[in-house]
C-alpha positions as CSV (number, residue, x, y, z in Angstrom):
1,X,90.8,139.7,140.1
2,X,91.9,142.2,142.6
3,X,95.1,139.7,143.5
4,X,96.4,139.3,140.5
5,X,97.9,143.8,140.4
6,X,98.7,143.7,144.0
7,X,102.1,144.6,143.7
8,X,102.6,143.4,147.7
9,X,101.6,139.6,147.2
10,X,103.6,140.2,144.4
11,X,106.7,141.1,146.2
12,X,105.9,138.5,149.2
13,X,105.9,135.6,146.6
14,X,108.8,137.1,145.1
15,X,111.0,137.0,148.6
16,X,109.7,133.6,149.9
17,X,110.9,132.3,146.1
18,X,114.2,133.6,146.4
19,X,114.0,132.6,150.1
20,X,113.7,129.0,148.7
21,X,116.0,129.3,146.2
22,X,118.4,130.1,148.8
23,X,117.7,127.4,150.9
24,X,117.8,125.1,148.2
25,X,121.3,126.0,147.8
26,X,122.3,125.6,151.2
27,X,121.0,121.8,151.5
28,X,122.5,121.4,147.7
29,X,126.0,122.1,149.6
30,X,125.8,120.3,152.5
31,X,124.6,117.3,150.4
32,X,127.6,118.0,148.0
33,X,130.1,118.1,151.3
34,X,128.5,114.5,152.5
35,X,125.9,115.2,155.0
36,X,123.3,111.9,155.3
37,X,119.4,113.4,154.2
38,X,117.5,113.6,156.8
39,X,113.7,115.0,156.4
40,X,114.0,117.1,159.4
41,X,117.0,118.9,158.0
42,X,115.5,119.9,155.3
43,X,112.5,121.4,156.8
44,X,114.8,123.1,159.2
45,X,117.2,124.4,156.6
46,X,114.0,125.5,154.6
47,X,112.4,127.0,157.0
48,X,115.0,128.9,158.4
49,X,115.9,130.5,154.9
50,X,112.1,131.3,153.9
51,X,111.9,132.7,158.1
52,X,115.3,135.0,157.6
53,X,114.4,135.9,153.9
54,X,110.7,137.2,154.9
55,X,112.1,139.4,157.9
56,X,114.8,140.6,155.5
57,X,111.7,141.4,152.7
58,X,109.6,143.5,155.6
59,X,113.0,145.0,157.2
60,X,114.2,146.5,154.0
61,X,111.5,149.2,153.2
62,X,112.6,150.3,156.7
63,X,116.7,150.7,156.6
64,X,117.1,151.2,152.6
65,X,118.2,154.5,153.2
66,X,121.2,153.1,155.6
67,X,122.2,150.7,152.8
68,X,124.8,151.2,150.1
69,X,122.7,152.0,146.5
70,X,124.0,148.3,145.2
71,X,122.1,146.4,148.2
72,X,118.3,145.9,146.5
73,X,115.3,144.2,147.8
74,X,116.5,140.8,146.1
75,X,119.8,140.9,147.2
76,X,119.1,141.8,150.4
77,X,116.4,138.9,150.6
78,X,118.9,136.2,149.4
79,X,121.7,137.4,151.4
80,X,119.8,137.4,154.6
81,X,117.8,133.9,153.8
82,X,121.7,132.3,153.0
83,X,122.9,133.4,155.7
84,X,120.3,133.1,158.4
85,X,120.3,129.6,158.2
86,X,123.9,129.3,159.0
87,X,123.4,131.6,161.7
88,X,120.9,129.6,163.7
89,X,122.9,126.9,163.2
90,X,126.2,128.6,164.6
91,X,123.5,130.2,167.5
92,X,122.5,126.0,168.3
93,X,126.4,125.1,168.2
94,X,127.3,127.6,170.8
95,X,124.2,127.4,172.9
96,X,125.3,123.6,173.2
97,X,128.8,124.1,173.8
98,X,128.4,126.8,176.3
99,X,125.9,124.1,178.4
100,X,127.7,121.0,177.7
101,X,124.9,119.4,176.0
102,X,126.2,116.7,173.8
103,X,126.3,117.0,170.3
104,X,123.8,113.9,169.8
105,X,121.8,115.5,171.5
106,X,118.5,114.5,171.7
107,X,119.8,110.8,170.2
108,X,121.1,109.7,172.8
């Protein structure tokens, strides 16, 4: 079975696991901090971590040269997948603030 030596899926599987893991940890925090569950935010939270992790998995081949010698595939794939979350939640934060949307929004 041809899949089972690819050393790509291989590497996929490996960045959208650590992508998870990531987010796992994120929704692990915010739980710990007192944030109510809400299915949506989990999906989100996931979703944003496995998005950032994969584009961090297919950018690295590409700037690996730029990076310091410590900075490998995983790390770079957890990093990014930690982080991007926060980061699209800082982006919505300040897209809202700068229009004056309100913060329930759309529960009006």
């Amino acid at each position: 079975m041809p899949w089972k030596s690819d050393p790509g899926l291989w590497g996929v599987l490996g960045a959208l696991l650590l992508s998870l893991m990531s987010g796992l940890v994120s929704l692990a925090s915010r739980i710990a901090r007192g944030h109510p569950l809400n299915i949506f935010w989990i999906i989100s939270e996931l979703g944003a971590a496995i998005l950032v992790g994969y584009l961090a998995y297919d950018l690295y081949p590409d700037i690996q040269e730029s990076l310091p010698r410590w900075v490998t595939m995983p790390i770079m794939v957890t990093v990014s997948a930690h982080f991007g979350g926060k980061i699209f939640q800082l982006i919505e934060f300040k897209v809202k603030e700068h229009y004056g949307i309100s913060k329930d929004y759309p529960m009006q």
